[in-house]
PyMOL commands that place a pseudoatom at each C-alpha (Angstrom):
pseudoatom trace, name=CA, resn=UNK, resi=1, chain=A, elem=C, hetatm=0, pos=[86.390, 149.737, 158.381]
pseudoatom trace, name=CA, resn=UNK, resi=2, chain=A, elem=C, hetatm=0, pos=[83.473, 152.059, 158.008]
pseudoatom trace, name=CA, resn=UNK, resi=3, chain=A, elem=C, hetatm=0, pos=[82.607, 153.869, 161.430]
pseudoatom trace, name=CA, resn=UNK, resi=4, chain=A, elem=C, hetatm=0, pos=[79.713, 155.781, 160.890]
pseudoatom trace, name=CA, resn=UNK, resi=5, chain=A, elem=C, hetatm=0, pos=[76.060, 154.813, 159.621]
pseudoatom trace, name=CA, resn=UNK, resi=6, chain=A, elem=C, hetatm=0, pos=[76.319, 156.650, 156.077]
pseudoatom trace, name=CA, resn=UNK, resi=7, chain=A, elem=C, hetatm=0, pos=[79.829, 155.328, 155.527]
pseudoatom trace, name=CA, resn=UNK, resi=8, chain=A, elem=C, hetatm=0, pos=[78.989, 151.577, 156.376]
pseudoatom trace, name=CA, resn=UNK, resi=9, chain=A, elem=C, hetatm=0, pos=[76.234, 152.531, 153.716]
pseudoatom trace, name=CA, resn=UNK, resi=10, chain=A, elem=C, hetatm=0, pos=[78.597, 153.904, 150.970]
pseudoatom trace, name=CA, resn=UNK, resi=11, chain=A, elem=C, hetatm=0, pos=[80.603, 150.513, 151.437]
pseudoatom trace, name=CA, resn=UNK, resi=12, chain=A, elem=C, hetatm=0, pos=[77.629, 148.354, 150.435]
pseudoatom trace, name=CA, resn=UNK, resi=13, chain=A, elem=C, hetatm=0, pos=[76.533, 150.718, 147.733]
pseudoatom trace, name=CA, resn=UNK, resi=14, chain=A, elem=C, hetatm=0, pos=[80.359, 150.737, 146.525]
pseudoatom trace, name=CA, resn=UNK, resi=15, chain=A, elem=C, hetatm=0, pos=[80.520, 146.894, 147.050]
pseudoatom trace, name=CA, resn=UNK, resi=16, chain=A, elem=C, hetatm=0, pos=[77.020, 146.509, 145.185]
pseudoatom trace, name=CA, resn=UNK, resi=17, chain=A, elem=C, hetatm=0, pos=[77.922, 148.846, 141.619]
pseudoatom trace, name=CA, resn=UNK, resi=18, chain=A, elem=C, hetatm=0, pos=[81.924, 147.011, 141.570]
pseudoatom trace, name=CA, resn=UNK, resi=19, chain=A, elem=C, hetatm=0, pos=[80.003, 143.719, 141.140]
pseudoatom trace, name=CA, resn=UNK, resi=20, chain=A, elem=C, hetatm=0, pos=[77.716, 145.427, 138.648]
pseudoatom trace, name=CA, resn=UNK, resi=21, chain=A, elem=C, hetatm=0, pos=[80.550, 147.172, 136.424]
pseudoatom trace, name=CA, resn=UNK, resi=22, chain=A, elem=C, hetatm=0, pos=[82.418, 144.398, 136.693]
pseudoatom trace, name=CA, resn=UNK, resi=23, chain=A, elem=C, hetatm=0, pos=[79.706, 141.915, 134.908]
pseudoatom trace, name=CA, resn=UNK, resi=24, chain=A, elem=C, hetatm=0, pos=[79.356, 144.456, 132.410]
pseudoatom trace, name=CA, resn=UNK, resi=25, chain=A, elem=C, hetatm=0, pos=[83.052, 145.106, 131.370]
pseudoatom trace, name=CA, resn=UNK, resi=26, chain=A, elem=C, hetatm=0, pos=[83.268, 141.457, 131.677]
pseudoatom trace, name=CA, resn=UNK, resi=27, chain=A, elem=C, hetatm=0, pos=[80.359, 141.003, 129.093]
pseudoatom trace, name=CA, resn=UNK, resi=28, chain=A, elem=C, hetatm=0, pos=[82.253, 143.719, 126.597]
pseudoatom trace, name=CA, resn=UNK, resi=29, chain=A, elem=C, hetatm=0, pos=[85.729, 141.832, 126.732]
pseudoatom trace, name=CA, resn=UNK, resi=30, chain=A, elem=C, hetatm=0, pos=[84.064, 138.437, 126.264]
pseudoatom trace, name=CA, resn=UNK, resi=31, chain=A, elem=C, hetatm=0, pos=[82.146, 139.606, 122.817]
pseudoatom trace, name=CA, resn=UNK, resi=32, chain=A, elem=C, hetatm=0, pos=[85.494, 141.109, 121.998]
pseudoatom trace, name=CA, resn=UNK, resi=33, chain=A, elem=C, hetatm=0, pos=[87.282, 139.036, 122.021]
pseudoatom trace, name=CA, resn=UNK, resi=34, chain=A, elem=C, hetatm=0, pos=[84.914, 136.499, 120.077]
pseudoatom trace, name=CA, resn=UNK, resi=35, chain=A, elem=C, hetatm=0, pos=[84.241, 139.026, 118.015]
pseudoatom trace, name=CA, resn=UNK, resi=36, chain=A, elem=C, hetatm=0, pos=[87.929, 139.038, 117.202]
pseudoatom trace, name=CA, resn=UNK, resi=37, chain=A, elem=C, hetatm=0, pos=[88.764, 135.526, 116.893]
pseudoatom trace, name=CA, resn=UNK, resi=38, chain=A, elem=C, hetatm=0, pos=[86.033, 135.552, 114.345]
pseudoatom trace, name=CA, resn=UNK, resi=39, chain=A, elem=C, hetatm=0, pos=[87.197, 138.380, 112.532]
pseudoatom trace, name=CA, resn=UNK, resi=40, chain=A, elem=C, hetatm=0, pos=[90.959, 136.951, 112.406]
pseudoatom trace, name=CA, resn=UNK, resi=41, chain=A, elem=C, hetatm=0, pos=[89.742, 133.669, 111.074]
pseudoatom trace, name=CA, resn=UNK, resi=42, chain=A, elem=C, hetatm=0, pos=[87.580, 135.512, 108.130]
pseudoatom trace, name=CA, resn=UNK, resi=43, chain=A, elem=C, hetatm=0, pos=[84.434, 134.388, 109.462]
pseudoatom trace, name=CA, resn=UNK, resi=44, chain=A, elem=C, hetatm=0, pos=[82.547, 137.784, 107.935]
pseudoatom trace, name=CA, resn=UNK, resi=45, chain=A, elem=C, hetatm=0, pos=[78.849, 135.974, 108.643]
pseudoatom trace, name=CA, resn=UNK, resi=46, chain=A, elem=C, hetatm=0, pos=[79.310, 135.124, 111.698]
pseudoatom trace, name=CA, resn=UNK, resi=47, chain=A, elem=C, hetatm=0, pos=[81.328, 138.067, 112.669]
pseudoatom trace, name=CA, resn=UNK, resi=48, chain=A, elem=C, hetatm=0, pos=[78.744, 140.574, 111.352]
pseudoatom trace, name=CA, resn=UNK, resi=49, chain=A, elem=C, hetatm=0, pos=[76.309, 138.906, 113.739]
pseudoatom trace, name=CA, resn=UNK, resi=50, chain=A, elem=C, hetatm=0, pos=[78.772, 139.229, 116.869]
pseudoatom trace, name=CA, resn=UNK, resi=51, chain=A, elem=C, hetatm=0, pos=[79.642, 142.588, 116.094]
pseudoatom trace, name=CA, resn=UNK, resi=52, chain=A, elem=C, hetatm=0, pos=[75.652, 143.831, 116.261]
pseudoatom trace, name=CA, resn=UNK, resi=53, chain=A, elem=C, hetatm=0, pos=[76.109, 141.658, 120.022]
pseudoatom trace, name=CA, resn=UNK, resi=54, chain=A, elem=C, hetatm=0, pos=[79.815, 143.312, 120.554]
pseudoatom trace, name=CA, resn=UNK, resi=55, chain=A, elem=C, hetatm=0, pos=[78.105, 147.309, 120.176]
pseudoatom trace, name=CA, resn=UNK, resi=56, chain=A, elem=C, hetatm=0, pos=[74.722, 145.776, 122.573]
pseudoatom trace, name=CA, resn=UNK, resi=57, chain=A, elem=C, hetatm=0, pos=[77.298, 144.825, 125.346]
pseudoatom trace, name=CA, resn=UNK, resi=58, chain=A, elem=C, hetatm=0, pos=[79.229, 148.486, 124.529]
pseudoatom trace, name=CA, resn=UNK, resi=59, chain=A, elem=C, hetatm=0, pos=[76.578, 150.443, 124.508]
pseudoatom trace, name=CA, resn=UNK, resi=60, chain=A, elem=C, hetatm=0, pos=[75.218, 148.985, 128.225]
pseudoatom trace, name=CA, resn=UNK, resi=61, chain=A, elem=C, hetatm=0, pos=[78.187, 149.842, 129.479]
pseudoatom trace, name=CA, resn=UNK, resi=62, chain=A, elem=C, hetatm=0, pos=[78.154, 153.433, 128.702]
pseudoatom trace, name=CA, resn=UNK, resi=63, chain=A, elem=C, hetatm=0, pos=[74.236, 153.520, 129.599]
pseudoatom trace, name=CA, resn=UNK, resi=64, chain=A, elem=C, hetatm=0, pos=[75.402, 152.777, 133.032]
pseudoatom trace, name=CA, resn=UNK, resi=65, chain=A, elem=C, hetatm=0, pos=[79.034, 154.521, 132.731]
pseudoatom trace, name=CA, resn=UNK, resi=66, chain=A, elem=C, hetatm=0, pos=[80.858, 151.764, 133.382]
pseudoatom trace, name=CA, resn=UNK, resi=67, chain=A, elem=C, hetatm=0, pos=[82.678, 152.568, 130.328]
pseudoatom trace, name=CA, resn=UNK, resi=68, chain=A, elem=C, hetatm=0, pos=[83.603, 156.011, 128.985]
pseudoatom trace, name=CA, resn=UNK, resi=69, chain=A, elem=C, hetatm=0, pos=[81.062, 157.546, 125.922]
pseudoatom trace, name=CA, resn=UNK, resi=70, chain=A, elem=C, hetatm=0, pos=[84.454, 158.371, 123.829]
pseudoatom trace, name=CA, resn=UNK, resi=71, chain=A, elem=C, hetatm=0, pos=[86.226, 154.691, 124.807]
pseudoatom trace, name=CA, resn=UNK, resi=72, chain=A, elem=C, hetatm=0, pos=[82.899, 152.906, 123.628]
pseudoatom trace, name=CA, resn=UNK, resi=73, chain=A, elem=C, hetatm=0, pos=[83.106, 154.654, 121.026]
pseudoatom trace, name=CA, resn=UNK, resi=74, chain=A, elem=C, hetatm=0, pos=[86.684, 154.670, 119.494]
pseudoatom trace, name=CA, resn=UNK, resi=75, chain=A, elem=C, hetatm=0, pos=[85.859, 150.936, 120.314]
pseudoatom trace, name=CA, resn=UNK, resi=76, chain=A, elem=C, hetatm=0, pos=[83.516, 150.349, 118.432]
pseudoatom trace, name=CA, resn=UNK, resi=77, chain=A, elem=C, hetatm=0, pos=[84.958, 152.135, 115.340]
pseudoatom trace, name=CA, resn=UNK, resi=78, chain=A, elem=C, hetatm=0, pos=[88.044, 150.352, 115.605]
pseudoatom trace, name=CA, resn=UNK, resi=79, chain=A, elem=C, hetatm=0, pos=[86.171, 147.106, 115.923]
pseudoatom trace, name=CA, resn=UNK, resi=80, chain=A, elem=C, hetatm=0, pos=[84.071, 148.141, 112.391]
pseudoatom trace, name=CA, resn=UNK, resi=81, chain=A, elem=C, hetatm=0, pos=[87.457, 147.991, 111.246]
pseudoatom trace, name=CA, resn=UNK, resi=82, chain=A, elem=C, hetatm=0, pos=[88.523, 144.769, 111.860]
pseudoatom trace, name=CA, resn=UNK, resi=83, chain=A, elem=C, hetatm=0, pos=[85.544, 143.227, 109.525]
pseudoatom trace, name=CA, resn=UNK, resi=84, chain=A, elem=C, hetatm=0, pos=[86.997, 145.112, 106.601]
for i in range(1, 84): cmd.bond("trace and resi %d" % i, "trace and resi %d" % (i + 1))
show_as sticks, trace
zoom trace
């Protein structure tokens, strides 16, 4: 346990940005893996329109750096792929 007053408030800022990176990665994995069901069932309409949601949810998480700028990235190309 924290002993001192700046590391007691560390823990609630680390305790505060976990819950916060965790909603967002949750929120990429979720569209991806709609994203892909749709894409595996050849759904191109309404994959086209989760992909668009797929790159929001992506590109919040690097905003915030929850996610890496290249791992967003290669995702998102190798995503664009999958509609093909």
């Amino acid at each position: 346990m924290p002993i001192t007053q700046s590391a007691k408030k560390a823990l609630r800022q680390n305790i505060r940005r976990r819950v916060q990176n965790v909603r967002k990665m949750d929120a990429v994995k979720s569209a991806v893996k709609k994203y892909k069901k749709l894409a595996s069932e050849k759904k191109t309409a309404e994959a086209e329109k989760q992909l668009s949601l797929v790159y929001k949810a992506i590109d919040k998480a690097v905003k915030t750096n929850s996610l890496n700028r290249n791992k967003g990235s290669r995702m998102k190309s190798r995503l664009a792929k999958l509609a093909r």
